[in-house]
Backbone as CSV, one residue per row, in Angstrom:
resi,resn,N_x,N_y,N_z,CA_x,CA_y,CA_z,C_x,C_y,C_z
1,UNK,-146.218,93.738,-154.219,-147.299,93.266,-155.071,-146.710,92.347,-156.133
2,UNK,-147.591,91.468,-156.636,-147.355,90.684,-157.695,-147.731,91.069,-159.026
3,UNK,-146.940,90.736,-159.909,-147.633,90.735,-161.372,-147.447,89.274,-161.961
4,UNK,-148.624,88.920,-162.818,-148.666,87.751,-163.948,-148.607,88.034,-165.459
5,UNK,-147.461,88.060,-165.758,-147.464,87.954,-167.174,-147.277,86.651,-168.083
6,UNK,-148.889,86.548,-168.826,-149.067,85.197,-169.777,-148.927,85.267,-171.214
7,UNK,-148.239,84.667,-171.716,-148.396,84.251,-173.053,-147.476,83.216,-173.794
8,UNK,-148.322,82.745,-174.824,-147.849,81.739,-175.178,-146.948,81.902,-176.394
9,UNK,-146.584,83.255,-176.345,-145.207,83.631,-177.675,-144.167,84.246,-176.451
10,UNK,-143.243,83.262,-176.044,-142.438,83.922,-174.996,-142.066,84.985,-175.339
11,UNK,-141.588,85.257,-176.494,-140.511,86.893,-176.718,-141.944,87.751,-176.414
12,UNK,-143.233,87.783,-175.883,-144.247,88.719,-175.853,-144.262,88.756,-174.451
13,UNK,-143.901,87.549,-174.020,-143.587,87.368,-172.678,-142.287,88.681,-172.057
14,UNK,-141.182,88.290,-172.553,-139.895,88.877,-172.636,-140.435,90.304,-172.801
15,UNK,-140.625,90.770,-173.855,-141.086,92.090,-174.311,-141.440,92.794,-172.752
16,UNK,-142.905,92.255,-172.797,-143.640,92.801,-171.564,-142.999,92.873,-170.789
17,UNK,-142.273,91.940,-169.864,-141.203,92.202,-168.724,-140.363,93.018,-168.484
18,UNK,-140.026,93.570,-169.766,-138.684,94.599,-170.114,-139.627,95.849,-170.404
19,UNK,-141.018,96.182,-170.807,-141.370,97.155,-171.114,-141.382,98.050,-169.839
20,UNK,-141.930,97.623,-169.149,-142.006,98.759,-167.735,-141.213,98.091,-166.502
21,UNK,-141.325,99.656,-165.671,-140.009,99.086,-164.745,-140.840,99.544,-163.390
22,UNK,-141.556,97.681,-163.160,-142.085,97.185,-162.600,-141.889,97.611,-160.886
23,UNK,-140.736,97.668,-160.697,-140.753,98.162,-159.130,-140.843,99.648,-158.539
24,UNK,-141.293,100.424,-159.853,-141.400,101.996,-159.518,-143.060,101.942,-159.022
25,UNK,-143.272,100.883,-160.217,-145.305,101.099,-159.270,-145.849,100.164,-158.552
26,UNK,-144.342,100.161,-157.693,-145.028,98.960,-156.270,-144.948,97.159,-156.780
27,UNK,-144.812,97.223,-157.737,-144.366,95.088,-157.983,-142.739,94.527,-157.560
28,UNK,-143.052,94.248,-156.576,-141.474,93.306,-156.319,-141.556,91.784,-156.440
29,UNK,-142.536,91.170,-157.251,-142.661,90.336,-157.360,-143.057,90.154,-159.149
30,UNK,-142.313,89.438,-160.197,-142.844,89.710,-161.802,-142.889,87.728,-161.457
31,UNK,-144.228,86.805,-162.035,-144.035,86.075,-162.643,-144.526,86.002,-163.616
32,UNK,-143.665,84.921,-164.765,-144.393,84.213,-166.267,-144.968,83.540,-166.169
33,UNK,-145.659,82.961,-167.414,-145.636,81.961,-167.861,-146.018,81.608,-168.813
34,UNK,-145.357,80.508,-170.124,-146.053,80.538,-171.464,-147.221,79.906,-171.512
35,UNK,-147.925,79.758,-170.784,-149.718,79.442,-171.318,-150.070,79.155,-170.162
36,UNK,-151.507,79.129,-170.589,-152.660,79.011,-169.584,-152.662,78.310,-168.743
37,UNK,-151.878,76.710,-168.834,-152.102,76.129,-167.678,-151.236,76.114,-166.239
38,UNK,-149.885,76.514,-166.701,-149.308,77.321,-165.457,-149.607,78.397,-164.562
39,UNK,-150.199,79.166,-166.017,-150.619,80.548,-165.199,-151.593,80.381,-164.453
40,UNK,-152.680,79.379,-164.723,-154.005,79.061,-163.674,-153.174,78.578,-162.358
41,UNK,-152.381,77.166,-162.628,-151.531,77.340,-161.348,-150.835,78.221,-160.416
42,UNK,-150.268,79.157,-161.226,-149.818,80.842,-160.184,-150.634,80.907,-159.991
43,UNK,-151.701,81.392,-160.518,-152.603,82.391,-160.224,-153.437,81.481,-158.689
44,UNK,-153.544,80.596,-158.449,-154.360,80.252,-157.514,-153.432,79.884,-156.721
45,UNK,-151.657,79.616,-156.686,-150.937,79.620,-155.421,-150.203,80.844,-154.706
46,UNK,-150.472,82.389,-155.978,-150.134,83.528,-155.840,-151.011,84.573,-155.819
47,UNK,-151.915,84.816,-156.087,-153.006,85.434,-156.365,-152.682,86.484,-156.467
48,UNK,-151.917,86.910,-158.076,-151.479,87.822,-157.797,-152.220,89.179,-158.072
49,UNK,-151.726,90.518,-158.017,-152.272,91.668,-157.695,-152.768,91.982,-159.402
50,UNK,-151.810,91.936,-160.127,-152.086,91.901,-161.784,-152.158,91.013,-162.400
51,UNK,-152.729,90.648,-163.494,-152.283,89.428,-164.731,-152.524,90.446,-165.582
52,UNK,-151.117,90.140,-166.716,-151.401,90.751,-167.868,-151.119,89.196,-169.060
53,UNK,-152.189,88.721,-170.033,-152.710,87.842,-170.549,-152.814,87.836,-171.633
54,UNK,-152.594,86.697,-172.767,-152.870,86.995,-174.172,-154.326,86.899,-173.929
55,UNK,-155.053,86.866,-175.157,-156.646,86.679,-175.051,-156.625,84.893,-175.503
56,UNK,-155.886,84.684,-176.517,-155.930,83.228,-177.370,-154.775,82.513,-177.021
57,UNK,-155.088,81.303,-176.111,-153.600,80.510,-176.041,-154.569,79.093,-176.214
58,UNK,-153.577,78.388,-176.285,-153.736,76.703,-176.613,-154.288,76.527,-174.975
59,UNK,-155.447,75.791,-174.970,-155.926,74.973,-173.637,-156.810,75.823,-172.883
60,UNK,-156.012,76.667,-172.626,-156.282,77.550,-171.521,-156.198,79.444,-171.451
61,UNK,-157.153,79.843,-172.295,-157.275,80.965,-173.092,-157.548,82.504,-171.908
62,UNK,-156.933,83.685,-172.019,-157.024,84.449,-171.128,-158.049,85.112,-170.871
63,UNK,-159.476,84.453,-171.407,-160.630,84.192,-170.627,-160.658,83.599,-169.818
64,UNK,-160.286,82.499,-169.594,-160.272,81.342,-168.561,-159.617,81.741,-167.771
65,UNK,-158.864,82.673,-167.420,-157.737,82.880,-166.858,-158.749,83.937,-165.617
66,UNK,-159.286,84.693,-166.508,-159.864,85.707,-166.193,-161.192,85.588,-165.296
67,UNK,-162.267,84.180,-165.945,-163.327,83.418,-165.182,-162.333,82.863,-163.935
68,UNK,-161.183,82.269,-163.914,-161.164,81.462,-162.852,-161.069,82.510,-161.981
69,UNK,-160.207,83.583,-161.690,-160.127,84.752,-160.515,-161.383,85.373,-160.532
70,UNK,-162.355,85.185,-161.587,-163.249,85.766,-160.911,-164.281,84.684,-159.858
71,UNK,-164.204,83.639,-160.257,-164.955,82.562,-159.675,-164.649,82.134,-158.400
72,UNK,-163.025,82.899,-158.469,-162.943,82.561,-156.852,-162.706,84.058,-156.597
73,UNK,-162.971,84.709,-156.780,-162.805,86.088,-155.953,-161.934,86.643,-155.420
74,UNK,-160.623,86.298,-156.231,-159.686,87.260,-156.226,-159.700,88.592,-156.427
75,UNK,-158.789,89.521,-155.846,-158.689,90.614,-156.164,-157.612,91.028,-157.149
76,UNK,-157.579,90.248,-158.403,-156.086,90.234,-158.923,-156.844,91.084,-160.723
77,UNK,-156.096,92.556,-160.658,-156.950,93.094,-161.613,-156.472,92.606,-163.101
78,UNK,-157.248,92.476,-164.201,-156.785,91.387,-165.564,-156.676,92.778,-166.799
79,UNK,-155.604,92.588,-167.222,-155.223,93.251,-168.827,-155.402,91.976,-169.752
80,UNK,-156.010,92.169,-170.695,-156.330,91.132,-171.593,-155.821,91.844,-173.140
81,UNK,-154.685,91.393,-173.532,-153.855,91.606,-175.195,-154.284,90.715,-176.046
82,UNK,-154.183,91.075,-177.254,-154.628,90.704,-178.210,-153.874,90.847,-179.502
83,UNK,-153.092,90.449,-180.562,-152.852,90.465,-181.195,-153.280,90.495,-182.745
84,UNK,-155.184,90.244,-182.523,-156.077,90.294,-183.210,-156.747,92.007,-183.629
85,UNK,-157.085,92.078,-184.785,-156.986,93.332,-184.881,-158.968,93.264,-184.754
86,UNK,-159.903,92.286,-185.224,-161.171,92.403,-184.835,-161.540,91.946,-183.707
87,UNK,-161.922,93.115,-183.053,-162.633,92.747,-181.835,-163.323,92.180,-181.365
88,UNK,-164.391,91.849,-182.099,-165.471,91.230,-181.875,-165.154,89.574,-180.990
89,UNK,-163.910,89.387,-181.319,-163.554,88.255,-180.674,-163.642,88.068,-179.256
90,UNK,-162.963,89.031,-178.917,-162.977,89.643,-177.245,-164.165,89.921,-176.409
């Protein structure tokens, strides 16, 4: 399985990658990327099984990220982070 990890503060990037150990729950595959518009590119030449996503990036925000797999009907399930402490944004 694949995972997508997005954001546009790499060390959150970094962090995440190092937090869990990704090949105990089935991912042999980890990609990055720092913002939205790469990750739309994975995401539609990998489709992958996870994205884990900031909510707010420059361009291409992990809403968008989130509309595009759903618009095409991926099965790729979305964690959406936030660094914002009011919700209401989300």
């Amino acid at each position: 399985m694949t995972v997508l990890i997005v954001d546009d503060e790499v060390y959150m990037v970094e962090y995440i990658k190092k937090l869990v150990d990704w090949g105990k729950y089935g991912f042999n595959q980890l990609l990055t990327a720092g913002g939205g518009s790469l990750a739309r590119d994975l995401i539609k030449e990998h489709q992958p099984e996870l994205l884990i996503t900031d909510i707010k990036m420059p361009k291409i925000s992990g809403i968008d990220l989130a509309q595009i797999i759903a618009e095409n009907s991926y099965r790729t399930k979305v964690i959406i982070i936030s660094g914002y402490s009011d919700f209401a944004f989300a």
